[in-house]
N, C-alpha and C positions, 0 to 999 in steps of 0.2 A: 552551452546554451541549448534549451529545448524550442524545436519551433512548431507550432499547430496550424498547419495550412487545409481552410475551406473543409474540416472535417464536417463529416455526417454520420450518423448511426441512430439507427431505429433497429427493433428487436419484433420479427413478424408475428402474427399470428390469425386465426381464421377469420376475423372481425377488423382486419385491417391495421395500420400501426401508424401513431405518430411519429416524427424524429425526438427522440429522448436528445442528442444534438444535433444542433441546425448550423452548420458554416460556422464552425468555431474557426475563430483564430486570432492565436495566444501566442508571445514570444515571451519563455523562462530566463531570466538570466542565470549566468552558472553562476553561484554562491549564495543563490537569496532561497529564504526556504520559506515556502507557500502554502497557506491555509486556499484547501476548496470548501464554499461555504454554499449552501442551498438548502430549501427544503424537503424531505423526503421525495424520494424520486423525479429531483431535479436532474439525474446526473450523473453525481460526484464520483460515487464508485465506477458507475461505465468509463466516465475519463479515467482514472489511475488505474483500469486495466486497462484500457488504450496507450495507458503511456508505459507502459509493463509489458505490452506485445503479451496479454492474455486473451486480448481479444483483438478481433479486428474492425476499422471502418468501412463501410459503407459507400462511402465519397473520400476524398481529400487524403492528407500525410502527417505526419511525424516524423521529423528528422532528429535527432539525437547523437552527437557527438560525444557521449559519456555514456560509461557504465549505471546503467540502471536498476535499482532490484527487482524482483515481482511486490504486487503488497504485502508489504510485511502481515504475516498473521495467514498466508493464504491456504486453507487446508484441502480443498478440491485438486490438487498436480497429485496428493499422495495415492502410491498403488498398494489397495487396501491387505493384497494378499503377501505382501512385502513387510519384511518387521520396520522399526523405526531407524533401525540403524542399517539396514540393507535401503531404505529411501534415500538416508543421507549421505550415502555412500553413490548411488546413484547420479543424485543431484550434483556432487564435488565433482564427479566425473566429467559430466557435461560441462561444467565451468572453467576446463582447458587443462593443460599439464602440470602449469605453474602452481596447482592449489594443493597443499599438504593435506591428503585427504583424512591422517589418522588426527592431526591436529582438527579438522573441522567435525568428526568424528565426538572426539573426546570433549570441546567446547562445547556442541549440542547437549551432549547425553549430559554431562551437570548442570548446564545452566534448564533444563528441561525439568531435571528433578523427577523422571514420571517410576525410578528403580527397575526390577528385570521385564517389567514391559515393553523395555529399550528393542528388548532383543522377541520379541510377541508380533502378531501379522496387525497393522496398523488398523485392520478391520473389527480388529477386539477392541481398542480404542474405546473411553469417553470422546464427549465434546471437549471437554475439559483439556484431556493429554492431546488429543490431537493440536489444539489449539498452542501448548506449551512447546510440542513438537518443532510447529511451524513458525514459532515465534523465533524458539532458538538457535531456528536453523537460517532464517532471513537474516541475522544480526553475527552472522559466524564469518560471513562472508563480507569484503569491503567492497560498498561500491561510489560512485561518486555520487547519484542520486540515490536516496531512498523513499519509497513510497510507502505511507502507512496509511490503514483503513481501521480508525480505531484500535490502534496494535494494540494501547497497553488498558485495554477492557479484559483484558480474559485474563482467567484467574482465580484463586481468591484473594485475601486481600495483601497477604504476606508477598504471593508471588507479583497480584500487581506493584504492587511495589517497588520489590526486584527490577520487573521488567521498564518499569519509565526508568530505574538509575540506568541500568547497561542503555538504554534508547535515547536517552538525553545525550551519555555521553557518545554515541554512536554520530547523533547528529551533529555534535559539536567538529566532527572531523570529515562533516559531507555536508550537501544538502540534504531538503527532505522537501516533499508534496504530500500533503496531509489531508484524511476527512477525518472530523471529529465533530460531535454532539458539545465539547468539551471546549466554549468560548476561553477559558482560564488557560489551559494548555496548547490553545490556537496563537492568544497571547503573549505567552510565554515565549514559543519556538518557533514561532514565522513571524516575518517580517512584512511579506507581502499578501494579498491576496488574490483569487479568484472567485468571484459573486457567478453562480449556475441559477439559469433563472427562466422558464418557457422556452428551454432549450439553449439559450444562446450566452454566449460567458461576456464576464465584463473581467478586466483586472485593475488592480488598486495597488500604489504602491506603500499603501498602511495596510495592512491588515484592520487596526480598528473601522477606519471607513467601508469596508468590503461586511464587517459585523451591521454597522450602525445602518448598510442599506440595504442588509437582508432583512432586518428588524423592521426597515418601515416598507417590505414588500409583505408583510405577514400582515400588517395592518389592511393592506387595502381590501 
């Protein structure tokens, strides 16, 4: 179970700043996987890096008794002067003893596809392979929550592809906290939702209802 207590976070700057969230507070159950829905810069992304410990709040907490991912897809942690396979070698490290590093090594680099760039300074990089990098390396790993931010957009169309099978069935054996543009695959893989809306969150325990009342906040 995730819990959201009285968070706040605004992001400053010389003309002063709203709270982007205002006194959120949300309790996740564990096993239900949750569409966040709002629109543009309601949000969404600063909460699933809140709940990712990529950034921090402001005010309030997050308590979390599970393993959680980063968002999946995240390409900003890479050290650009670092090949791709010296990042991920990095990263396995940090994630305790227990983890077979040449196993999560060897899963990255195929499911990545990007060939001897593997081993190239991550700052030669596309958008493109970075993004295939990061994809393949958030999915290598088991956690009991996963967060994704659009994961399986990046690509083209062969690899998006690829990447919703391996992430479907990734979530089929976790949960997951979602933003997607993508109602059909909101659909699909959550159950519940979170409505983001002039800062403040609402939750729902359909997802469609959390759709059908973002739809009629756009009207007004």
């Amino acid at each position: 179970m995730i819990e959201v207590r009285n968070l706040y976070k605004r992001y400053h700057n010389h003309h002063g700043s709203d709270w982007v969230l205002r006194d959120i507070n949300v309790t996740i159950p564990r096993g239900v996987n949750v569409g966040l829905i709002g629109s543009n810069g309601a949000g969404k992304s600063t909460l699933l890096r809140l709940l990712g410990g990529m950034d921090s709040p402001d005010k309030g907490e997050i308590e979390c008794n599970c393993r959680m991912s980063w968002p999946i897809g995240l390409t900003g942690g890479f050290q650009g002067s670092m090949t791709g396979r010296q990042n991920v070698k990095f990263v396995a490290r940090i994630h305790g003893n227990d983890i077979d590093i040449g196993r999560i090594i060897d899963c990255v680099e195929a499911f990545a596809e990007i060939g001897p760039a593997f081993d190239e300074p991550i700052k030669t990089y596309s958008a493109g392979m970075r993004a295939r990098l990061a994809f393949g390396l958030s999915l290598a790993f088991d956690f009991d929550v996963y967060l994704s931010d659009e994961a399986t957009a990046v690509g083209d169309v062969a690899f998006k592809k690829k990447a919703a099978k391996v992430f479907k069935e990734k979530v089929g054996q976790a949960s997951l906290i979602m933003v997607s543009h993508g109602e059909a695959i909101l659909k699909e893989l959550c159950q519940a939702g979170i409505f983001l809306h002039q800062g403040e969150a609402t939750w729902f325990d359909d997802i469609t209802d959390a759709i059908n009342v973002y739809h009629e906040s756009t009207k007004k």
